[in-house]
N, CA, C and O atoms as a GROMACS GRO file, in nm:
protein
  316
    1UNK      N    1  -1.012  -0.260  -1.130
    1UNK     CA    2  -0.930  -0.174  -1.048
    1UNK      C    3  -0.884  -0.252  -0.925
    1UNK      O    4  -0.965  -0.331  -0.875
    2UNK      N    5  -0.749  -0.237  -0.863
    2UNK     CA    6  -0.700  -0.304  -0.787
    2UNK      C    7  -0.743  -0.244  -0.662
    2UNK      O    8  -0.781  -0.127  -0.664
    3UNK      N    9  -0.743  -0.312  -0.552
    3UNK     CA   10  -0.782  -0.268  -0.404
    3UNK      C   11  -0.663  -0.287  -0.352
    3UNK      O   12  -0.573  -0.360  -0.393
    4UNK      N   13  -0.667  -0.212  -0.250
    4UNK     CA   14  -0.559  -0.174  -0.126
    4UNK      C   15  -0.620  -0.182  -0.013
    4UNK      O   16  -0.698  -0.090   0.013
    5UNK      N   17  -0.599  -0.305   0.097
    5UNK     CA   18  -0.661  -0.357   0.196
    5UNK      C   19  -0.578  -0.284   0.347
    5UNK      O   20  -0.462  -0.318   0.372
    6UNK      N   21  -0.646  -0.191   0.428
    6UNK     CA   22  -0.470  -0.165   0.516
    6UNK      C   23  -0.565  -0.213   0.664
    6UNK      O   24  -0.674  -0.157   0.665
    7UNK      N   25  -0.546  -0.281   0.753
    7UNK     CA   26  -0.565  -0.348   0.840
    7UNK      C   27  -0.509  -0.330   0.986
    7UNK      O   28  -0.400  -0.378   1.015
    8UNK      N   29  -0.601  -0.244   1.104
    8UNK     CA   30  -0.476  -0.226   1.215
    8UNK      C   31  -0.473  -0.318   1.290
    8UNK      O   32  -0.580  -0.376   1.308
    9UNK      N   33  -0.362  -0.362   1.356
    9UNK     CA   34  -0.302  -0.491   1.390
    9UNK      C   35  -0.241  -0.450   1.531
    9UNK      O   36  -0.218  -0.331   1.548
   10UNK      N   37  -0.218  -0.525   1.618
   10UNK     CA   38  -0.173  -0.540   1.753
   10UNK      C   39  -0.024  -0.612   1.690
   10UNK      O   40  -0.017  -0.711   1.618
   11UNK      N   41   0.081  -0.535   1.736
   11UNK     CA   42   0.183  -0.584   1.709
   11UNK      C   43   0.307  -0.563   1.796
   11UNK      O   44   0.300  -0.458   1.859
   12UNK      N   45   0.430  -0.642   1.818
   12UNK     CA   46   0.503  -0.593   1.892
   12UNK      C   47   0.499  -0.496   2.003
   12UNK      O   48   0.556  -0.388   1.987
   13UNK      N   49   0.418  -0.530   2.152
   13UNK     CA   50   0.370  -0.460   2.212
   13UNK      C   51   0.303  -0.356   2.205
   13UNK      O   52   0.254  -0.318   2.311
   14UNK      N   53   0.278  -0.276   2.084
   14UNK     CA   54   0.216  -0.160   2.058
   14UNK      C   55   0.095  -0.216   1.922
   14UNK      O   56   0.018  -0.310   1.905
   15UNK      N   57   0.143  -0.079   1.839
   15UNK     CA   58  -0.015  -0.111   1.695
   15UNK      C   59   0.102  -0.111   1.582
   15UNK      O   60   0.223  -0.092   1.602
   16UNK      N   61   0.021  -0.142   1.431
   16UNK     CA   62   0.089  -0.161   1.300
   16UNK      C   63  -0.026  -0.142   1.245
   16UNK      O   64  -0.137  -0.153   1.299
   17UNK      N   65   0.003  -0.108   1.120
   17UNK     CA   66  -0.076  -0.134   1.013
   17UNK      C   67   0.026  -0.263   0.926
   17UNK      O   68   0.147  -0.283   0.915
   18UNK      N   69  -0.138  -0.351   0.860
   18UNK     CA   70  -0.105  -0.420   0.729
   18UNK      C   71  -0.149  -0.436   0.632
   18UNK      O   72  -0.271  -0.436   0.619
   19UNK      N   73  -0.053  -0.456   0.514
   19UNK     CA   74  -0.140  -0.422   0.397
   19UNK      C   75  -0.076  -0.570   0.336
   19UNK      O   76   0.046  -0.588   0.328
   20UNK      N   77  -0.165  -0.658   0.298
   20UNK     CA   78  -0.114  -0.772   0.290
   20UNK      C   79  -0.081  -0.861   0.412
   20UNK      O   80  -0.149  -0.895   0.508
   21UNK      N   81   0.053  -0.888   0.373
   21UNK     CA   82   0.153  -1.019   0.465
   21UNK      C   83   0.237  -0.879   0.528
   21UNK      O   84   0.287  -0.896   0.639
   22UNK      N   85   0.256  -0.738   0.462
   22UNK     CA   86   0.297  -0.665   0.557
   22UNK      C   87   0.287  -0.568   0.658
   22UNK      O   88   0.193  -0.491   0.677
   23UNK      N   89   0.410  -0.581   0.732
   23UNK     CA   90   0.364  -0.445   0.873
   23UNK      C   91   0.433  -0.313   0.830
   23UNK      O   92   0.523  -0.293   0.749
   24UNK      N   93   0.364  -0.233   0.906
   24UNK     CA   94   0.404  -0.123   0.885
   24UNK      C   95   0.531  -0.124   0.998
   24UNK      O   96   0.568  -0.234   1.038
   25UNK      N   97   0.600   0.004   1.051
   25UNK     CA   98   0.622   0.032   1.183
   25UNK      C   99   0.528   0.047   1.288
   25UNK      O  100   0.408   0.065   1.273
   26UNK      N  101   0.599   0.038   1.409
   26UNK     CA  102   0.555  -0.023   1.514
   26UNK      C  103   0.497   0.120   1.564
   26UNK      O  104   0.578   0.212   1.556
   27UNK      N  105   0.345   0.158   1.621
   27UNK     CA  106   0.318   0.221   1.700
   27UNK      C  107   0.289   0.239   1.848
   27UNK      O  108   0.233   0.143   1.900
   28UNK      N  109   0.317   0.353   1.932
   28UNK     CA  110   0.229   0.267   2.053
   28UNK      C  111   0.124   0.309   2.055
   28UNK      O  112   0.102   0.255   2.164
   29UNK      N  113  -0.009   0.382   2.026
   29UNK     CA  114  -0.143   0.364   2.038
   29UNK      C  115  -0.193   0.339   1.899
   29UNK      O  116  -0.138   0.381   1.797
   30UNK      N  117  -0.326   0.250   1.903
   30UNK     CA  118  -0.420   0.238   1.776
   30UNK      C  119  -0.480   0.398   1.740
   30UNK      O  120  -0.473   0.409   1.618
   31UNK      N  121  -0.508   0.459   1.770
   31UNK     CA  122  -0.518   0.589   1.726
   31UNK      C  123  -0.378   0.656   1.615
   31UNK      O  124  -0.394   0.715   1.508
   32UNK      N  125  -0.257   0.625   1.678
   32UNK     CA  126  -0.128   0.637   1.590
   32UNK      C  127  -0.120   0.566   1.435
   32UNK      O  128  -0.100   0.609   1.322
   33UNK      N  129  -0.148   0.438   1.491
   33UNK     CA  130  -0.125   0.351   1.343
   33UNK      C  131  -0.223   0.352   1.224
   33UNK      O  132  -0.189   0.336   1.106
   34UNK      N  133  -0.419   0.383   1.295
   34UNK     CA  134  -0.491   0.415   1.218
   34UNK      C  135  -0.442   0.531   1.128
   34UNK      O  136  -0.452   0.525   1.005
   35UNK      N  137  -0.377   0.661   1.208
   35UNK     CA  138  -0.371   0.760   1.087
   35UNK      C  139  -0.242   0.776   0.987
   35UNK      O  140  -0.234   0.854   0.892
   36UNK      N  141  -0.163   0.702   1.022
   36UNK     CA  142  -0.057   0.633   0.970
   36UNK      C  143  -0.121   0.530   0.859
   36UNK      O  144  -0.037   0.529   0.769
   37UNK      N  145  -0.215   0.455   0.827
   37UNK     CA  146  -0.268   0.376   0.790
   37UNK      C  147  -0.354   0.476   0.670
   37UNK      O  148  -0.340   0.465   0.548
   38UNK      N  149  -0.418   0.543   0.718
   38UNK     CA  150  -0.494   0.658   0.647
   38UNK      C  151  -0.447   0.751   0.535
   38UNK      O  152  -0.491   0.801   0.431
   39UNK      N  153  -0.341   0.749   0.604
   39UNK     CA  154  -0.242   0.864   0.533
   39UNK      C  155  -0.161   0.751   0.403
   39UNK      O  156  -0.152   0.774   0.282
   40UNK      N  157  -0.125   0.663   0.459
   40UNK     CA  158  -0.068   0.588   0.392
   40UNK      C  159  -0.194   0.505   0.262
   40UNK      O  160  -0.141   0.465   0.158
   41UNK      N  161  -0.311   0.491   0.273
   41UNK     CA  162  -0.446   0.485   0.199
   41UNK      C  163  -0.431   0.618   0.112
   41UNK      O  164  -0.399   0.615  -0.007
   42UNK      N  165  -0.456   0.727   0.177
   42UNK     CA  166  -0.423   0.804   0.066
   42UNK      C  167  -0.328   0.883  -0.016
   42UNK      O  168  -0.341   0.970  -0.103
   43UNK      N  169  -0.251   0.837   0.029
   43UNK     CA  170  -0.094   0.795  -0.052
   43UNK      C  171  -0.143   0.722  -0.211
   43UNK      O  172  -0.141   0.764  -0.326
   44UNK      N  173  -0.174   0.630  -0.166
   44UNK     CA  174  -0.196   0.520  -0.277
   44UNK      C  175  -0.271   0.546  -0.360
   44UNK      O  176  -0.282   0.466  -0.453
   45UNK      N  177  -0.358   0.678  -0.358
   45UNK     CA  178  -0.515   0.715  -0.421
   45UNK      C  179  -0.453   0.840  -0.496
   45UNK      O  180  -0.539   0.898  -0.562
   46UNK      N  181  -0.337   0.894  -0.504
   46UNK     CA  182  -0.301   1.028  -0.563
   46UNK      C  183  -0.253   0.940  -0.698
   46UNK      O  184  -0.228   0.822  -0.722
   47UNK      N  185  -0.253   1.064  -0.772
   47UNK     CA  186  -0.242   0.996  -0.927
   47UNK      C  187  -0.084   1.058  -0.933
   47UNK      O  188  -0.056   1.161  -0.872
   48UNK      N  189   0.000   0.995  -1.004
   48UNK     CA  190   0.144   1.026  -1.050
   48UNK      C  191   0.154   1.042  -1.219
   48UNK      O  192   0.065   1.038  -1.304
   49UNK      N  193   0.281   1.059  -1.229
   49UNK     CA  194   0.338   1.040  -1.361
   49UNK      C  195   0.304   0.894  -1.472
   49UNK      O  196   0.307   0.776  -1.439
   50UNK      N  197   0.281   0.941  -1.578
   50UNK     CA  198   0.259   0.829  -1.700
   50UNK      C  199   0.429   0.802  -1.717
   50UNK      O  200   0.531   0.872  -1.716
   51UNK      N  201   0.396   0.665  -1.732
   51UNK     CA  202   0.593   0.616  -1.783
   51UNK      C  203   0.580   0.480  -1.823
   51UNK      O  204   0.485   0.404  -1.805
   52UNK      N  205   0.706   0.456  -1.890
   52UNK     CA  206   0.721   0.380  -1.950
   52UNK      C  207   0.782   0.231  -1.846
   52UNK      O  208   0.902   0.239  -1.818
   53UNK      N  209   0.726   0.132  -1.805
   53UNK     CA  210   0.838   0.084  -1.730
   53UNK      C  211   0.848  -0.064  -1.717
   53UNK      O  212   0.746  -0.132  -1.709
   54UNK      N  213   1.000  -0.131  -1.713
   54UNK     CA  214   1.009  -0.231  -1.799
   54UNK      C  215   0.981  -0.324  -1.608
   54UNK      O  216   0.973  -0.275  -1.496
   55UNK      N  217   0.975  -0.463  -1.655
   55UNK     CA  218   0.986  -0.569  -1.511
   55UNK      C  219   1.006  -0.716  -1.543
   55UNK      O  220   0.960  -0.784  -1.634
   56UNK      N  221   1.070  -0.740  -1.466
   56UNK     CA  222   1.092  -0.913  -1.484
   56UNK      C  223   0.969  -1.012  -1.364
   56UNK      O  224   0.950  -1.000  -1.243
   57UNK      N  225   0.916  -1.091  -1.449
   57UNK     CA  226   0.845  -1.203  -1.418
   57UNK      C  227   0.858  -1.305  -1.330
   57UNK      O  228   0.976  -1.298  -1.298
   58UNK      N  229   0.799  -1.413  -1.261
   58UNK     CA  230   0.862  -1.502  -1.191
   58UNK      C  231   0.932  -1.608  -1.282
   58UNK      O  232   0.998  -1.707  -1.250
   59UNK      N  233   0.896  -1.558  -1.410
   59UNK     CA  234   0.966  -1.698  -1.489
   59UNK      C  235   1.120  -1.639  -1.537
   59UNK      O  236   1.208  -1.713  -1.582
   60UNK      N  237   1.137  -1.498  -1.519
   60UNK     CA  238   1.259  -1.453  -1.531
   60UNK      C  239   1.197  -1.369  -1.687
   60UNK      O  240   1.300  -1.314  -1.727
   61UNK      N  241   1.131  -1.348  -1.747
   61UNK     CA  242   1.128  -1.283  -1.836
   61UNK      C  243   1.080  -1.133  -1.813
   61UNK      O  244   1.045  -1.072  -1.712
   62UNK      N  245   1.096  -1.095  -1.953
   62UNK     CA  246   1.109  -0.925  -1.948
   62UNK      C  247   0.971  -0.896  -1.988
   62UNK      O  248   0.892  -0.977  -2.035
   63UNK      N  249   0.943  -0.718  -1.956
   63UNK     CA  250   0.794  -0.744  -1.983
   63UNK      C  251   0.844  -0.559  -2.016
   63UNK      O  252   0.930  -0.516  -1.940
   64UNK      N  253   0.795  -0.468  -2.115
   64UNK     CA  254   0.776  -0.360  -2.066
   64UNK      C  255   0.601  -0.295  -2.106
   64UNK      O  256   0.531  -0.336  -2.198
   65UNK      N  257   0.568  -0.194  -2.016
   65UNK     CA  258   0.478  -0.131  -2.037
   65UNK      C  259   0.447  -0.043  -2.006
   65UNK      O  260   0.501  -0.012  -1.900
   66UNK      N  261   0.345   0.065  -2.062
   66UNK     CA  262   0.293   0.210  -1.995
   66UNK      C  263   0.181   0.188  -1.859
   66UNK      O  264   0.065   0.149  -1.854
   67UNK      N  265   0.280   0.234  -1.751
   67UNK     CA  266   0.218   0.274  -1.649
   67UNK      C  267   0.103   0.402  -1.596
   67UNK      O  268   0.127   0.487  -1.510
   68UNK      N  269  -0.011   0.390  -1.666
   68UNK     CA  270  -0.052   0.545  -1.648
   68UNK      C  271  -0.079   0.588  -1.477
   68UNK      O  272  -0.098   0.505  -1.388
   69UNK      N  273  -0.076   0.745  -1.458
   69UNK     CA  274  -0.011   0.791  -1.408
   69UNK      C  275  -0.142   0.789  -1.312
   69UNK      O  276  -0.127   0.817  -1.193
   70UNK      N  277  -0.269   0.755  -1.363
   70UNK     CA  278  -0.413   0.745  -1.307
   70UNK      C  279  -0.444   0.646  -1.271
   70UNK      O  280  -0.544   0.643  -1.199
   71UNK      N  281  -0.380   0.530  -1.301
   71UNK     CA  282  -0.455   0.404  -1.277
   71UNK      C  283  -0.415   0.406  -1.088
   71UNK      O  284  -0.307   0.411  -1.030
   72UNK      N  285  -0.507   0.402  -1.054
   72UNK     CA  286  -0.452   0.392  -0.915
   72UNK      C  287  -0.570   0.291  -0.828
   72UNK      O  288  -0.683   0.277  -0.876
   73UNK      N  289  -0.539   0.238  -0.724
   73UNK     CA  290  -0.580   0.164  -0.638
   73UNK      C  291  -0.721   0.203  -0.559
   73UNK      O  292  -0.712   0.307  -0.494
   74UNK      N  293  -0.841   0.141  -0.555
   74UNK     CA  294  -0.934   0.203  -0.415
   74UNK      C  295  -0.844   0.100  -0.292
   74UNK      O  296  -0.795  -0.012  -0.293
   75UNK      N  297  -0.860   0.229  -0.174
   75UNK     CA  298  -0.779   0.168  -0.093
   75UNK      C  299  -0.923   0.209   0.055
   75UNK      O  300  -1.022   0.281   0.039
   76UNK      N  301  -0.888   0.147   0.164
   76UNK     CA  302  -0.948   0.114   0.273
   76UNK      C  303  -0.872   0.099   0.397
   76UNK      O  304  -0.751   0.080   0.388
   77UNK      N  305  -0.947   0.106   0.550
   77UNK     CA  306  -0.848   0.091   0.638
   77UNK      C  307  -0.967   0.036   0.765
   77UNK      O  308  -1.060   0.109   0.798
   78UNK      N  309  -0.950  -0.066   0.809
   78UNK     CA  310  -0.970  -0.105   0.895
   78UNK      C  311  -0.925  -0.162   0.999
   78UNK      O  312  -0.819  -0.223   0.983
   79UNK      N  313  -0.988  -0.161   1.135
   79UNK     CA  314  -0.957  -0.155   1.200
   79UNK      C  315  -0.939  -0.088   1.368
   79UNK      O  316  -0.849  -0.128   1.441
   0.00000   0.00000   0.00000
């Protein structure tokens, strides 16, 4: 199962969250971006729709497959 890392960050005079290499928008208190961060964690943890869905590779090739609608991320927030 994949993880979801979300990280609060001092950014552009105010707070961010990151998840990865990215920022969120810019907050001005760490209290703001944590629940922004939270919310956005459990975003990622709700289960969706099963589908079918096709994607291209870094080598340029095609790939398709079933996305189930459960497989979803443990996600985290620190910070």
């Amino acid at each position: 199962m994949a993880n979801v890392h979300y990280r609060i960050v001092g950014h552009e005079d105010g707070w961010a969250y990151k998840a990865g290499d990215v920022f969120s928008e810019c907050y001005a208190t760490h209290d703001e971006a944590r629940s922004a961060a939270e919310r956005a964690a459990a975003g990622q943890r709700l289960p969706g729709a099963t589908e079918d869905i096709e994607y291209q590779d870094e080598a340029g090739d095609w790939h398709e497959e079933v996305s189930r609608g459960t497989d979803r991320p443990e996600t985290d927030v620190t910070g």
